[in-house]
C-alpha positions in Angstrom: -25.8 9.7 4.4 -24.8 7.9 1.6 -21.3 6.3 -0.1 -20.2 6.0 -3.4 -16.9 5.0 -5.0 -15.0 5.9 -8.0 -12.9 3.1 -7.8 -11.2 0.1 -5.9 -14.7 -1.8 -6.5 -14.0 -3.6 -9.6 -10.1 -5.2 -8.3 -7.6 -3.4 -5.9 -6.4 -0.5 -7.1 -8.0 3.3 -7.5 -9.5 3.9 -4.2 -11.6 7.0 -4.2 -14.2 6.6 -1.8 -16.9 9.6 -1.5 -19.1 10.5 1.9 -21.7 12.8 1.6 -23.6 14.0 4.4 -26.6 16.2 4.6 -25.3 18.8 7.0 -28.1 20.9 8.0 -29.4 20.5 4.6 -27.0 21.1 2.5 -24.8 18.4 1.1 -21.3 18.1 2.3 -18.8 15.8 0.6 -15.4 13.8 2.3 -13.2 12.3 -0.7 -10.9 8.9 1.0 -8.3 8.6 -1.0 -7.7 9.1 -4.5 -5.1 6.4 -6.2 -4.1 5.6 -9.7 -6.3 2.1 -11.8 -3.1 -0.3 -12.0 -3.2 -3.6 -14.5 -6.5 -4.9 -15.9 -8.8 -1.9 -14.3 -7.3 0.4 -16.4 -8.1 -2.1 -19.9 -9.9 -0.7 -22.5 -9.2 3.2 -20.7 -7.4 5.3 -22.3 -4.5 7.3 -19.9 -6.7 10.4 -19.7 -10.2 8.3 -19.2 -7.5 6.6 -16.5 -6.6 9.8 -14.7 -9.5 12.4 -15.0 -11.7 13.1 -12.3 -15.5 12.1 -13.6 -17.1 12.9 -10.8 -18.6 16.4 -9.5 -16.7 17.3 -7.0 -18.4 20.5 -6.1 -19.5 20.1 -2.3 -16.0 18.1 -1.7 -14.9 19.5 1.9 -12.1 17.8 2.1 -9.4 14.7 1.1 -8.9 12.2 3.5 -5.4 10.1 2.7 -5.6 6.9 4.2 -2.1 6.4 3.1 0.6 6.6 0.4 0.2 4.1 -1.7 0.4 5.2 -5.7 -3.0 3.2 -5.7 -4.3 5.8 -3.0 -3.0 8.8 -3.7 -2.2 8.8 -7.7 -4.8 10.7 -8.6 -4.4 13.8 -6.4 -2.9 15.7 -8.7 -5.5 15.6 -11.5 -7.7 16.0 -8.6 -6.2 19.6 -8.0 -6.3 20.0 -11.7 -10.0 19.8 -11.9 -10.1 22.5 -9.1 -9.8 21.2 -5.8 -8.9 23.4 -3.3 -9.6 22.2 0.1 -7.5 20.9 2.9 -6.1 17.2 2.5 -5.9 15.7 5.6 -3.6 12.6 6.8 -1.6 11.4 10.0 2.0 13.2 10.7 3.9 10.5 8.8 2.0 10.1 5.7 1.7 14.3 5.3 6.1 14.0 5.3 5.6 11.0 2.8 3.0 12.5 0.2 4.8 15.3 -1.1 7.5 12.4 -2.1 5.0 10.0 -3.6 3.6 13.0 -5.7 6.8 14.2 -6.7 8.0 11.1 -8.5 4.4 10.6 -9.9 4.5 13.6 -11.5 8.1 13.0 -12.5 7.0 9.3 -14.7 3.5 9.8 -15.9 3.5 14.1 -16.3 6.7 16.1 -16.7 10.1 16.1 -15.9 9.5 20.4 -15.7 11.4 21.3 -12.5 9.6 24.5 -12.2 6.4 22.8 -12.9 6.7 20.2 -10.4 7.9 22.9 -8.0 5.1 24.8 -8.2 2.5 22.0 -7.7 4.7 20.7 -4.8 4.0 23.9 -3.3 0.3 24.0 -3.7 0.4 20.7 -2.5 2.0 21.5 0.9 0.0 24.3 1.5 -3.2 22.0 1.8 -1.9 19.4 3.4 -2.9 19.0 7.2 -1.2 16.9 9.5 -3.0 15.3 12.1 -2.1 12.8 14.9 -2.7 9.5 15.9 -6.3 9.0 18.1 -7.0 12.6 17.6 -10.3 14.3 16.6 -10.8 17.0 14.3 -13.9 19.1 13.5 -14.3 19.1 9.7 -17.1 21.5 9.2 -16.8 23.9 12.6 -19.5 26.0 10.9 -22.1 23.6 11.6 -25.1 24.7 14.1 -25.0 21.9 16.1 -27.6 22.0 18.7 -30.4 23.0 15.5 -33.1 19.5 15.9 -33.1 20.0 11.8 -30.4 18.3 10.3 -30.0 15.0 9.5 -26.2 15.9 10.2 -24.9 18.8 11.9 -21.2 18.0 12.6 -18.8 15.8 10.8 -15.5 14.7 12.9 -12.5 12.4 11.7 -9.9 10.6 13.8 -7.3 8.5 12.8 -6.0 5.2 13.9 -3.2 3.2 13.3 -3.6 0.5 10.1 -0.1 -0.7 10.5 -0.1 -1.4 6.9 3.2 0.9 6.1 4.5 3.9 7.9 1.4 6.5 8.8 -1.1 4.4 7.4 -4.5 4.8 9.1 -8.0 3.4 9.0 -10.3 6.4 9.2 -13.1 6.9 11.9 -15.8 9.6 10.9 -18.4 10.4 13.8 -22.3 12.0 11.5 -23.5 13.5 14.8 -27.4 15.0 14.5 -30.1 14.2 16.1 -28.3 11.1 16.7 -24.6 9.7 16.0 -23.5 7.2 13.4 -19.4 5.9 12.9 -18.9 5.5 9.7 -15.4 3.8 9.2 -13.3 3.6 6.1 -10.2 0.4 6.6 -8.1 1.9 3.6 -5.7 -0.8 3.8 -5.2 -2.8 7.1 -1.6 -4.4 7.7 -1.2 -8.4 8.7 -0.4 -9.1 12.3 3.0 -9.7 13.8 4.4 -7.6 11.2 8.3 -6.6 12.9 8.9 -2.8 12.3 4.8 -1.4 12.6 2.4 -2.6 15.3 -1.2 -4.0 14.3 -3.5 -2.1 13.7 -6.3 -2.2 17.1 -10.4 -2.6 15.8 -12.3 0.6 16.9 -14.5 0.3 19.7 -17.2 0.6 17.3 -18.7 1.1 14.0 -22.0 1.5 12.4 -21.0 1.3 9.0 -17.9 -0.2 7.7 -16.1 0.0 4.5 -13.4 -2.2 4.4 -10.7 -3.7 2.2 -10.5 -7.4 0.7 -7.6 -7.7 -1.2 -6.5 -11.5 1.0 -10.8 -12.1 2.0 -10.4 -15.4 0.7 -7.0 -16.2 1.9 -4.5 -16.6 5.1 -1.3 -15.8 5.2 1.7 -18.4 6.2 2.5 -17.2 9.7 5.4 -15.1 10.8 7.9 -17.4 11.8 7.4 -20.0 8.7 7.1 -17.0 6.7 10.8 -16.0 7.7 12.0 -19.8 7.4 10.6 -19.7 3.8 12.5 -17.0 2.7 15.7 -17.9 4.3 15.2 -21.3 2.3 14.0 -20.2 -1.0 17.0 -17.7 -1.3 19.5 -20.5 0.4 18.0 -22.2 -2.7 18.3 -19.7 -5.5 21.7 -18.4 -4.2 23.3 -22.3 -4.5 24.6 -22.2 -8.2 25.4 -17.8 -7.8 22.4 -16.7 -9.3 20.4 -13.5 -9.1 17.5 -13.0 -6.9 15.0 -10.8 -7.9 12.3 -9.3 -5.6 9.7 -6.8 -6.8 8.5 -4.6 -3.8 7.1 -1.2 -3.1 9.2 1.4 -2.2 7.2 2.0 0.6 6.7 -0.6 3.0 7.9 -4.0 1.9 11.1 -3.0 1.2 11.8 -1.8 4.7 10.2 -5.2 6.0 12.3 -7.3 3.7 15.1 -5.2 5.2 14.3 -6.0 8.3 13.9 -9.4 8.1 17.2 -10.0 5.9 19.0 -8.4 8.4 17.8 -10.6 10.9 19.1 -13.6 9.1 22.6 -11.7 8.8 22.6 -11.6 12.7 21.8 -15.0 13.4 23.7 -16.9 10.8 27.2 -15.6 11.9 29.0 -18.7 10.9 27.3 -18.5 7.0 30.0 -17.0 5.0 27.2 -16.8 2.2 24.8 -14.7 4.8 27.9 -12.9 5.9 28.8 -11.9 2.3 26.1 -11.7 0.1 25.1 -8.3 -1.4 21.7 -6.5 -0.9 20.8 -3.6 -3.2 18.2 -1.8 -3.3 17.6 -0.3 -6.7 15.4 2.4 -5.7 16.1 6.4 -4.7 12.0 6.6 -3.9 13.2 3.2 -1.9 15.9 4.9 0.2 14.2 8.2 0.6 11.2 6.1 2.5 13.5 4.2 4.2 15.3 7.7 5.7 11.2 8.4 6.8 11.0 4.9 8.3 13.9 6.2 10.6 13.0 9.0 11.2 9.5 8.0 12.8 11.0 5.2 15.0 8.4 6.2 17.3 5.9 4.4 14.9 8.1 1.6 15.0 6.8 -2.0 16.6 8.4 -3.2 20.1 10.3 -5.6 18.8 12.3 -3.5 16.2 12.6 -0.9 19.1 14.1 -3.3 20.8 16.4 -4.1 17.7 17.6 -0.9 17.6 18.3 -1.0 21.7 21.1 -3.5 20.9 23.2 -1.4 18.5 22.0 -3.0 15.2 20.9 -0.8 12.8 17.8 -2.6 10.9 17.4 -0.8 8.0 21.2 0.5 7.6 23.8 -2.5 7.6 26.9 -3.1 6.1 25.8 -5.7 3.3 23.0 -3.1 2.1 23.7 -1.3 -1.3 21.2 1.1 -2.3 21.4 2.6 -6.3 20.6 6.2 -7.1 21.2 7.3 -10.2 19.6 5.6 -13.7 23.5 5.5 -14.9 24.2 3.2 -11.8 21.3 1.4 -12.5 22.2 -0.2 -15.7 26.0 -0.5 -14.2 24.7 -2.6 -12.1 22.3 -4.7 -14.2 25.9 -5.3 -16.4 27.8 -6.3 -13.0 25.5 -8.9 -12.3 25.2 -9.8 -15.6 29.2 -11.0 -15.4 29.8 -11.8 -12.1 29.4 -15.1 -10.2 28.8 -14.3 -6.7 25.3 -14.4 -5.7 23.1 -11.1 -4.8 19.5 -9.9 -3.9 18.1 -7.0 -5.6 14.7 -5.2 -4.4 13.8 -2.9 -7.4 10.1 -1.3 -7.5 7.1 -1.5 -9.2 6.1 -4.2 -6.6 3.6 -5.6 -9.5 5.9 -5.0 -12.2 4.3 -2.7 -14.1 6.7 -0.7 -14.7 9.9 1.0 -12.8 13.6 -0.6 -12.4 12.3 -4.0 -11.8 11.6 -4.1 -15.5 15.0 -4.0 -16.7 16.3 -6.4 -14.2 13.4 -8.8 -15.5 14.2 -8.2 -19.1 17.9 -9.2 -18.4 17.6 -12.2 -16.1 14.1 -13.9 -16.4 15.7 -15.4 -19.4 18.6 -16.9 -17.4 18.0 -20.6 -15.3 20.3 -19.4 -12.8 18.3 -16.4 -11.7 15.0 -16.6 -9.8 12.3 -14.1 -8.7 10.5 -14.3 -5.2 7.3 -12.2 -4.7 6.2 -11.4 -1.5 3.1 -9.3 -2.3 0.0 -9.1 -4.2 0.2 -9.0 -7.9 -3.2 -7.6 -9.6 -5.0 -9.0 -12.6 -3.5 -7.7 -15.6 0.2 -6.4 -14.4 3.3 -7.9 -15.8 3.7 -9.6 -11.8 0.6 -11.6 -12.4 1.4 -13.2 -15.6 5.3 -14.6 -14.2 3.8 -15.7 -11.3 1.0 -17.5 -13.2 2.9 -18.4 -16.2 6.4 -18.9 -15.0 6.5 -21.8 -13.3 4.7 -23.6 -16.4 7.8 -22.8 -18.8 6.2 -19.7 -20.0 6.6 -16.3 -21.0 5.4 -12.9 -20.5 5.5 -9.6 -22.4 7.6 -6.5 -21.0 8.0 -3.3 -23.1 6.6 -5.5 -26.5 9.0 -7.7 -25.6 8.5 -11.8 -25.1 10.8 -12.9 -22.7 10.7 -16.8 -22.0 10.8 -17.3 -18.6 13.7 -19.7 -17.2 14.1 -18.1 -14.0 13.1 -19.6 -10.8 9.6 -18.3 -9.7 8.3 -18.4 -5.9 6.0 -16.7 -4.1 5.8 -16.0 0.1 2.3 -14.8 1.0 2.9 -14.1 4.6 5.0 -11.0 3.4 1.9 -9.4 2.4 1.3 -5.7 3.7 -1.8 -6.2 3.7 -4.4 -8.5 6.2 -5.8 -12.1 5.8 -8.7 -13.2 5.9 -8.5 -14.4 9.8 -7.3 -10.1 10.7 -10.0 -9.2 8.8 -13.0 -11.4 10.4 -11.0 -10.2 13.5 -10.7 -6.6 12.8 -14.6 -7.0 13.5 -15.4 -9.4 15.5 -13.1 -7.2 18.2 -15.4 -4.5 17.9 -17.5 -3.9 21.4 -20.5 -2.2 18.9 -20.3 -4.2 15.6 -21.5 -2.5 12.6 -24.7 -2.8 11.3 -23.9 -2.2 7.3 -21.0 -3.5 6.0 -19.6 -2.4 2.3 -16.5 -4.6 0.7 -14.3 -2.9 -1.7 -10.4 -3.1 -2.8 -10.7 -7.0 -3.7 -10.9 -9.0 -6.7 -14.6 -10.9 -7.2 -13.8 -14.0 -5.1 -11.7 -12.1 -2.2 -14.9 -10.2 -1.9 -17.1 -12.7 -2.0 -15.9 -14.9 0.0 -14.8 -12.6 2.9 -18.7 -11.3 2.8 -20.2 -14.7 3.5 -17.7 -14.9 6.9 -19.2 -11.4 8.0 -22.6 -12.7 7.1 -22.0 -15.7 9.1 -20.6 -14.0 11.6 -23.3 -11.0 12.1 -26.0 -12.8 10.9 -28.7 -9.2 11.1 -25.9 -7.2 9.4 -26.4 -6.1 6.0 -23.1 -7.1 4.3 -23.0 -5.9 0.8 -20.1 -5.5 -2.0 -19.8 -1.8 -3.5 -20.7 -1.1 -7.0 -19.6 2.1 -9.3 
């Protein structure tokens, strides 16, 4: 057995994680993931060195999709394009997401060709294979499995709940020869106490682990501070009628920040600011997510079950706006631009690197009245980065060749992070009955990495902990 990665080694983005097993002696491949370079990983790349798939992917068996993520999953279609033609497998939820995440891909970085995207929407689909939740499945039934000659004579996969955003899973893969080795891929694990998806549960083992790092150096403020925080930064920025600006996925965050705004609209009745202030979500990828997030309410946590029990309607209330079309769009970037009433807009790329977020951000960072809260991780090298660095200093950052000085409030809330801490990921294996004996660190910039690696060396002292390499 062996690993290798063609991305999500060097910073966060472009996982594409390869497995190869020797199954009775012939090498069989298992893809995990295959996501877009974001911000400085893609420097010095041109957007076809960005895209193309540079690896021989000849004995692939399969794709494995963690979850749905452009950073995951961005690369599928030039994957296909290079001639891969095997089934794609990922839980229930994420299969009824992908086709959506693809589609709007295609539609910014490819062609806006309706028969075109059609057509590869359709190929798509038909190799797409949901599975369950906690459920094993066979990838390579062909395999003679009682033969005393292979290193590896049957490969299995099950998925488990990552609680990172709706049908994200951590992957489980059981090499069973002579004898069996887990081999366990995190993809991205979600924080704990996160209100609409439960947290994620460590396996009952692992041999080797592959796991993300994106917070290994770092804890996150804890739930209910982080909800105090927010309430207070946007009592703050709302005082003098100002804008609020929050970049977030359209996947994920946004329905958490949903969530917890409408939390503070239920339990600030008397507020005629809470009671009145307007929430738009400038997204259609946004609202099309948010129709999944309903419609998988089974996925959802206890607590926003419970929610729901009472008649409120987390994700659809009365103060929510969401914007369709691009002519709306800009209709409402002028509305704000004149009005003096306060309002909260969550607009996508969640790293501002491109999307609707970028015109608001155009229009407003200039303005001393407005202010931007981020609430997730913003990679070396994206527009995100540089306000939150350089913002707060007076400074200025460059969107479409354009300087914009930055006057606009800047804050940042780290406990609204999709993604684990440091303290969930020491957990995540110190929970494990049989604790792995290699462990590989990937999705993290150099320090994340490093640091989380000398808590798993401290804490399995015989393990070989190592960071992956290209």
């Amino acid at each position: 057995m062996r690993i290798l990665h063609h991305g999500a080694v060097n910073g966060v983005t472009g996982s594409c994680h390869q497995l190869d097993v020797n199954e009775s002696g012939v090498v069989s491949s298992y893809l995990i993931d295959c996501g877009l370079f974001q911000g400085a990983e893609t420097a010095g790349r041109s957007s076809a060195q960005q895209l193309q798939i540079d690896f021989d992917i000849s004995a692939v068996q399969a794709l494995i999709v963690t979850h749905c993520h452009i950073d995951h999953v961005g690369r599928i279609p030039y994957l296909i394009a290079a001639g891969f033609n095997k089934p794609i497998y990922a839980t229930t939820a994420t299969a009824a997401l992908l086709p959506l995440v693809i589609e709007d891909a295609l539609k910014i970085g490819v062609t806006r060709d309706k028969k075109l995207i059609k057509a590869f929407l359709t190929k798509l689909k038909s190799l797409i294979r949901p599975i369950e939740y906690n459920q094993w499945v066979v990838l390579n039934s062909q395999m003679n499995i009682a033969s005393p000659h292979c290193d590896v004579c049957s490969v299995k996969l099950k998925f488990k709940p990552a609680g990172h955003i709706l049908g994200s899973a951590y992957v489980e893969f059981d090499l069973i020869g002579a004898a069996k080795h887990r081999v366990v891929f995190s993809g991205d694990l979600g924080a704990t106490y996160a209100p609409l998806l439960a947290s994620p549960r460590s396996p009952y083992r692992a041999d080797t682990l592959v796991i993300e790092s994106t917070y290994g150096d770092k804890n996150h403020q804890g739930r209910k501070h982080r909800s105090q925080l927010l309430k207070q930064i946007i009592d703050k920025c709302i005082a003098d009628n100002g804008v609020v600006l929050i970049p977030a996925f359209s996947i994920g965050r946004t329905q958490e920040l949903l969530y917890e705004f409408e939390q503070i609209i239920s339990k600030n009745q008397d507020s005629e600011i809470w009671q009145q202030i307007d929430i738009i979500v400038d997204s259609p990828m946004a609202a099309k997510f948010t129709e999944k997030y309903l419609e998988f309410q089974e996925l959802w946590d206890k607590e926003a079950k419970k929610v729901v029990s009472t008649g409120r309607h987390p994700l659809d209330f009365k103060q929510l706006y969401t914007i369709d079309s691009h002519q709306d769009h800009l209709a409402v970037i002028n509305y704000l631009s004149r009005r003096s009433k306060p309002a909260i807009v969550i607009a996508a790329s969640g790293m501002c690197s491109g999307g609707r977020i970028i015109n608001y951000l155009k229009r407003f960072l200039k303005e001393p009245t407005a202010d931007v809260v981020f609430v997730g991780y913003q990679a070396q090298g994206t527009a995100g980065r540089d306000i939150q660095t350089y913002g707060p200093q007076g400074g200025y950052v460059i969107l479409d060749d354009d300087r914009i000085n930055i006057k606009a409030g800047i804050y940042t809330i780290s406990g609204y992070s999709a993604h684990a801490d440091q303290a969930n990921l020491v957990n995540f294996v110190k929970r494990m009955h049989h604790k792995p004996q290699h462990i590989r660190i990937v999705h993290g910039d150099e320090p994340a990495k490093q640091a989380l690696a000398q808590k798993y060396q401290q804490l399995l002292p015989d393990c070989e902990v190592v960071i992956g390499k290209i």
